[in-house]
N, CA, C and O atoms as a GROMACS GRO file, in nm:
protein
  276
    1UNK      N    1   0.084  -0.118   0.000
    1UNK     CA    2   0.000   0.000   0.000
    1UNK      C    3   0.088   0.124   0.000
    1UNK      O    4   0.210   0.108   0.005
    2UNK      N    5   0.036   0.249  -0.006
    2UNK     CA    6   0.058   0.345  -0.038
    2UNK      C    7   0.081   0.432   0.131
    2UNK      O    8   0.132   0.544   0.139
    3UNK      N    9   0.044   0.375   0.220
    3UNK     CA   10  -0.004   0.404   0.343
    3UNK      C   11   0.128   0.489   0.424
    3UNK      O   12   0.240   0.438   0.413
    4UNK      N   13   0.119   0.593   0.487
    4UNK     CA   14   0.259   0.601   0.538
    4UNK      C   15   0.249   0.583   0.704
    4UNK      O   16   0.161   0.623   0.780
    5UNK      N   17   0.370   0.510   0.732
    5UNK     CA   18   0.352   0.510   0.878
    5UNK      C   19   0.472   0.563   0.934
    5UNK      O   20   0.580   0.580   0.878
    6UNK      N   21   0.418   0.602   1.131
    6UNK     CA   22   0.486   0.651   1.178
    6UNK      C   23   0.504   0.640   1.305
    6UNK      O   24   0.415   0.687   1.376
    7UNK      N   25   0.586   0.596   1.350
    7UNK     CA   26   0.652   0.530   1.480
    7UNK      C   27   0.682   0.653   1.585
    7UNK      O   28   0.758   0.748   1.563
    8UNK      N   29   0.610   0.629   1.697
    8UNK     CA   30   0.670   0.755   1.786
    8UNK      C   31   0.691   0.647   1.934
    8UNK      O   32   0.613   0.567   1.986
    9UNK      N   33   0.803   0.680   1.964
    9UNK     CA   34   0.872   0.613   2.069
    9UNK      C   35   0.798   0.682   2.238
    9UNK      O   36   0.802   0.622   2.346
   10UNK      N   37   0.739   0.809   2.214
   10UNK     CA   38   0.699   0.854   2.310
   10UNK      C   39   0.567   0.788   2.321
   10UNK      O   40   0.517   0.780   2.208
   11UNK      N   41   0.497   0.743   2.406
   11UNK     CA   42   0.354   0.674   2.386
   11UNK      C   43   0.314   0.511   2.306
   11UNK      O   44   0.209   0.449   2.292
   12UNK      N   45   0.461   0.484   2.262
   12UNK     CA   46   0.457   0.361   2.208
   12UNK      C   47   0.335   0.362   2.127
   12UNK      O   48   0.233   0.304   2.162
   13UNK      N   49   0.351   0.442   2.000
   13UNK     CA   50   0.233   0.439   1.916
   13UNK      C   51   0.263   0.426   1.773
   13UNK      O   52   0.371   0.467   1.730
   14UNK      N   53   0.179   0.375   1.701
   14UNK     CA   54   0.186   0.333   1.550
   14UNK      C   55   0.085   0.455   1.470
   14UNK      O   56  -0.033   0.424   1.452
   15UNK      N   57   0.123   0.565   1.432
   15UNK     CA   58   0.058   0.606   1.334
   15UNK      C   59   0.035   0.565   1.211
   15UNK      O   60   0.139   0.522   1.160
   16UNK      N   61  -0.074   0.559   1.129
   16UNK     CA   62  -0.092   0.536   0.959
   16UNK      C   63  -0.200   0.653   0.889
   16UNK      O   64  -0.322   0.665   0.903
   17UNK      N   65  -0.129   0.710   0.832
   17UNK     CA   66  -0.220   0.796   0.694
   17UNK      C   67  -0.212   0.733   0.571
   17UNK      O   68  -0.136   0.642   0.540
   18UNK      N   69  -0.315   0.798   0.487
   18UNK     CA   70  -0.332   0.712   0.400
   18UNK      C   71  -0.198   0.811   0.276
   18UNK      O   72  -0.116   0.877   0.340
   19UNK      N   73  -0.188   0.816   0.167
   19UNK     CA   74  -0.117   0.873   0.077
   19UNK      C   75  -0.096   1.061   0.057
   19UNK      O   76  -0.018   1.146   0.014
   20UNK      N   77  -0.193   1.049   0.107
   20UNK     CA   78  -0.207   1.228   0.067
   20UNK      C   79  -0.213   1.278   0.236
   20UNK      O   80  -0.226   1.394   0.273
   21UNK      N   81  -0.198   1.143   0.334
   21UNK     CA   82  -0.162   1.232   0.443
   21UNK      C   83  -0.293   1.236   0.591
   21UNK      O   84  -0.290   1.267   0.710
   22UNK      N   85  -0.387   1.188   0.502
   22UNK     CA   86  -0.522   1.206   0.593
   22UNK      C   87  -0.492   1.054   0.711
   22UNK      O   88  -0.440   0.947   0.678
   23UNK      N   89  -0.542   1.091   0.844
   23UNK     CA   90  -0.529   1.006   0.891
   23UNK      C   91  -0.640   0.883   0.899
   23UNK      O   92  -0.762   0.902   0.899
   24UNK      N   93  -0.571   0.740   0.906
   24UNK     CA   94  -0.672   0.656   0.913
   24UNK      C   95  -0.676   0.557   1.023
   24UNK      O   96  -0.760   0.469   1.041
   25UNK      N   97  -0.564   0.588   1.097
   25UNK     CA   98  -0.535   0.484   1.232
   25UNK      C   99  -0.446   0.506   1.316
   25UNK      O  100  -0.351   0.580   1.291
   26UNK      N  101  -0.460   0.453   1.415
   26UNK     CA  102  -0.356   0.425   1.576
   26UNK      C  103  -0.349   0.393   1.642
   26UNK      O  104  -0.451   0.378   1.710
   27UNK      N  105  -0.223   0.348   1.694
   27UNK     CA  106  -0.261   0.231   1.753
   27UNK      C  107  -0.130   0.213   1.862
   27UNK      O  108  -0.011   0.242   1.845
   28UNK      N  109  -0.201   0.150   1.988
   28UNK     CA  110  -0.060   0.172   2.087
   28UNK      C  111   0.001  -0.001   2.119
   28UNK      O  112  -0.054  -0.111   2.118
   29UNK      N  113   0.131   0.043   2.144
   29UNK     CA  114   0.220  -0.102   2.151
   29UNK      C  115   0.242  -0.127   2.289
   29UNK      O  116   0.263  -0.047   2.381
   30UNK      N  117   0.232  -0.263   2.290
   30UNK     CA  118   0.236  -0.332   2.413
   30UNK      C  119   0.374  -0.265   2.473
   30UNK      O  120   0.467  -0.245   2.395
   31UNK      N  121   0.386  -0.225   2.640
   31UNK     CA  122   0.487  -0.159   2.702
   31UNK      C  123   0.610  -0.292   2.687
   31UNK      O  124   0.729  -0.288   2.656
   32UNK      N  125   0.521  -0.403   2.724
   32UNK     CA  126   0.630  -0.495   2.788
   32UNK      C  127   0.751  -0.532   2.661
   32UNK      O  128   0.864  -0.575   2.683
   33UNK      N  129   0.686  -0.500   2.513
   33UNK     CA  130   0.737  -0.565   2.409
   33UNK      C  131   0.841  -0.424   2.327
   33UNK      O  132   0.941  -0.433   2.255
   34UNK      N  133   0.761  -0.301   2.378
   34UNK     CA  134   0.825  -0.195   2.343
   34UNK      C  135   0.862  -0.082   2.447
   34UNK      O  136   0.800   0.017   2.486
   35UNK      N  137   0.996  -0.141   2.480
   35UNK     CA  138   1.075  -0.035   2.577
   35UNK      C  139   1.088   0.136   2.503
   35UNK      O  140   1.033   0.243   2.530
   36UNK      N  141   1.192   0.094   2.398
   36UNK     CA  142   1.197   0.248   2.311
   36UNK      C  143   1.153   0.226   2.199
   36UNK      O  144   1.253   0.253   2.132
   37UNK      N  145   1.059   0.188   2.110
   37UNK     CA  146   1.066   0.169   1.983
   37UNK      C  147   1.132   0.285   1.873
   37UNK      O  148   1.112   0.406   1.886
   38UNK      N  149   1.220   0.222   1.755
   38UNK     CA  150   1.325   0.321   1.709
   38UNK      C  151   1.295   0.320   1.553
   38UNK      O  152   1.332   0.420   1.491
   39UNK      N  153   1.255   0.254   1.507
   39UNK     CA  154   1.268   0.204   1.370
   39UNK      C  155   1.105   0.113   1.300
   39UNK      O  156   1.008   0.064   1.357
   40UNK      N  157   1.133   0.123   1.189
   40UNK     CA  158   1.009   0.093   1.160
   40UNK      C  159   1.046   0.049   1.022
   40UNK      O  160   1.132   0.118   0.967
   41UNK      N  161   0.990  -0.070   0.946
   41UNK     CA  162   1.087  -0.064   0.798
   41UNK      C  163   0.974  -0.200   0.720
   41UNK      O  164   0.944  -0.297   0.790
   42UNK      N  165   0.938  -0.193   0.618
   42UNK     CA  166   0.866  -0.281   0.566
   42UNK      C  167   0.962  -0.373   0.506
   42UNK      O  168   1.066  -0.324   0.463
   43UNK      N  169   0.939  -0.530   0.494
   43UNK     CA  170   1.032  -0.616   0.352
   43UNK      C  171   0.933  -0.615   0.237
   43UNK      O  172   0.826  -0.554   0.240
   44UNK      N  173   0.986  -0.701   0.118
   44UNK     CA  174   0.897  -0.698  -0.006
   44UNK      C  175   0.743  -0.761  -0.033
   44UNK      O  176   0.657  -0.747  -0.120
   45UNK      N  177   0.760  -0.856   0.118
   45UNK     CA  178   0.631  -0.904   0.128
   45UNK      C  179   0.520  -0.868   0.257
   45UNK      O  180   0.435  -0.930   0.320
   46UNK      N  181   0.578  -0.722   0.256
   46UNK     CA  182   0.507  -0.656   0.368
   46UNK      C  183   0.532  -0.665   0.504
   46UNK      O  184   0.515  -0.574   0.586
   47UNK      N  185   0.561  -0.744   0.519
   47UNK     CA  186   0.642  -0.820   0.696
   47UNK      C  187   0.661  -0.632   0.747
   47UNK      O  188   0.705  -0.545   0.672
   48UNK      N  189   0.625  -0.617   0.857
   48UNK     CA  190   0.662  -0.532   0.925
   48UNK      C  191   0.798  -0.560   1.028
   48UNK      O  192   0.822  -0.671   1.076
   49UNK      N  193   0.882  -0.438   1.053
   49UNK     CA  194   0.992  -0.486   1.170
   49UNK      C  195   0.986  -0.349   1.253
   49UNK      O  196   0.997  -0.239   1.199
   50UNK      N  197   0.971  -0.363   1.356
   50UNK     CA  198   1.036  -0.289   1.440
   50UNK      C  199   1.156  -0.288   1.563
   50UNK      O  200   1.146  -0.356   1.666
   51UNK      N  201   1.255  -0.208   1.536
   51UNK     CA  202   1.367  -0.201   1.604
   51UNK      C  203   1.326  -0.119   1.763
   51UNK      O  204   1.253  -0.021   1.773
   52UNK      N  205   1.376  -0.173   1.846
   52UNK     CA  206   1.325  -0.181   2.018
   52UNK      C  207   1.455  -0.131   2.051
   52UNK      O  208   1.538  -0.220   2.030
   53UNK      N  209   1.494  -0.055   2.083
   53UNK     CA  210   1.606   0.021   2.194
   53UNK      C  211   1.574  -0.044   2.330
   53UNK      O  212   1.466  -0.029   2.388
   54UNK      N  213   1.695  -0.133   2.384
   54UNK     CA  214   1.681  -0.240   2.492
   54UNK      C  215   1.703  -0.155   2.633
   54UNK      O  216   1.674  -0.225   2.730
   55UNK      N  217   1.753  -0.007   2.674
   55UNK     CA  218   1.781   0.045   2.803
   55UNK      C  219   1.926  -0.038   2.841
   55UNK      O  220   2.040  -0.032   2.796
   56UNK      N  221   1.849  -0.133   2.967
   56UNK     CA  222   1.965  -0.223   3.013
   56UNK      C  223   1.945  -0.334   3.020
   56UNK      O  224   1.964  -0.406   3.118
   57UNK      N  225   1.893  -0.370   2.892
   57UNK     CA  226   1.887  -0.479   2.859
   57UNK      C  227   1.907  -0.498   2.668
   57UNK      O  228   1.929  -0.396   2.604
   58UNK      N  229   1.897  -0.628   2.598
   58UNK     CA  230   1.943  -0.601   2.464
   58UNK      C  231   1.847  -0.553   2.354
   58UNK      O  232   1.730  -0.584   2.331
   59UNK      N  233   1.920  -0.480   2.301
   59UNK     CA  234   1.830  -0.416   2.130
   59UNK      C  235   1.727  -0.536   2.098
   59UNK      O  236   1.771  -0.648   2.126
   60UNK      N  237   1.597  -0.530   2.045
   60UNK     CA  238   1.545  -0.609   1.986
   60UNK      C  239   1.450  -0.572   1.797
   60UNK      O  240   1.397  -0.473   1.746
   61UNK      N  241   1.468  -0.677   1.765
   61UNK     CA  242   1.418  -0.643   1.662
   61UNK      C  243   1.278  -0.721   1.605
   61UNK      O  244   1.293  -0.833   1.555
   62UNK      N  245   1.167  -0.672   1.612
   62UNK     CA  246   1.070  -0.751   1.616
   62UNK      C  247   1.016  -0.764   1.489
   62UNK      O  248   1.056  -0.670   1.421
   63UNK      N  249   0.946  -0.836   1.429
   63UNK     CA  250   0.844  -0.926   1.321
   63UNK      C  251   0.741  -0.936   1.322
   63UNK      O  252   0.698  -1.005   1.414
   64UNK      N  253   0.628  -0.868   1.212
   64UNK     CA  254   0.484  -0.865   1.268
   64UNK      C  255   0.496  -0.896   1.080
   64UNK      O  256   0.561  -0.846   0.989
   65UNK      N  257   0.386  -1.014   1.091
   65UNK     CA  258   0.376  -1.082   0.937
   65UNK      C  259   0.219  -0.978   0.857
   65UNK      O  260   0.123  -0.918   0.904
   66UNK      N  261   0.251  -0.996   0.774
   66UNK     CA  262   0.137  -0.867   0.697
   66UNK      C  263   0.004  -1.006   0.734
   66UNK      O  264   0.008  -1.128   0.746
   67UNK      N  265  -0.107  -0.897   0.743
   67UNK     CA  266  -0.238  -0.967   0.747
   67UNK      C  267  -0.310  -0.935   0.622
   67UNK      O  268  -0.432  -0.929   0.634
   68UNK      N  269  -0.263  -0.915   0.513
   68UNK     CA  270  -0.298  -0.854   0.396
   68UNK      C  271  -0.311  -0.964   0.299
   68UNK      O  272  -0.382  -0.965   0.200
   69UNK      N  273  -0.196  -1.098   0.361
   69UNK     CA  274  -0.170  -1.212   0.261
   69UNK      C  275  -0.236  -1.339   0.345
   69UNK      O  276  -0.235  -1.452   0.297
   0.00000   0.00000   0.00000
């Protein structure tokens, strides 16, 4: 999709607008799974990843499979 998203580490939240910007969703991330969330990055078959800033504990990089397929 055309969709843009946007990761804000403050509030552990997932923004999405659609192409031209209008918003269409949001959505908040589990605390326990997202300490700092940092990163946000699609693969070719949609797979979502997000990169987790670990504090004092380790970096993680998580996998959320598209529900599209």
């Amino acid at each position: 999709s055309k969709d843009i998203y946007i990761l804000s580490s403050v509030g552990e939240l997932i923004l999405i607008l659609d192409d031209k910007g209008n918003f269409k969703n949001c959505s908040g991330l589990p605390d326990e799974l997202f300490l700092q969330p940092e990163g946000i990055c699609f693969d070719d078959d949609a797979v979502l990843y997000i990169a987790n800033e670990g504090h004092d504990k380790k970096a993680r990089l998580l996998k959320f499979p598209s529900k599209e397929k």
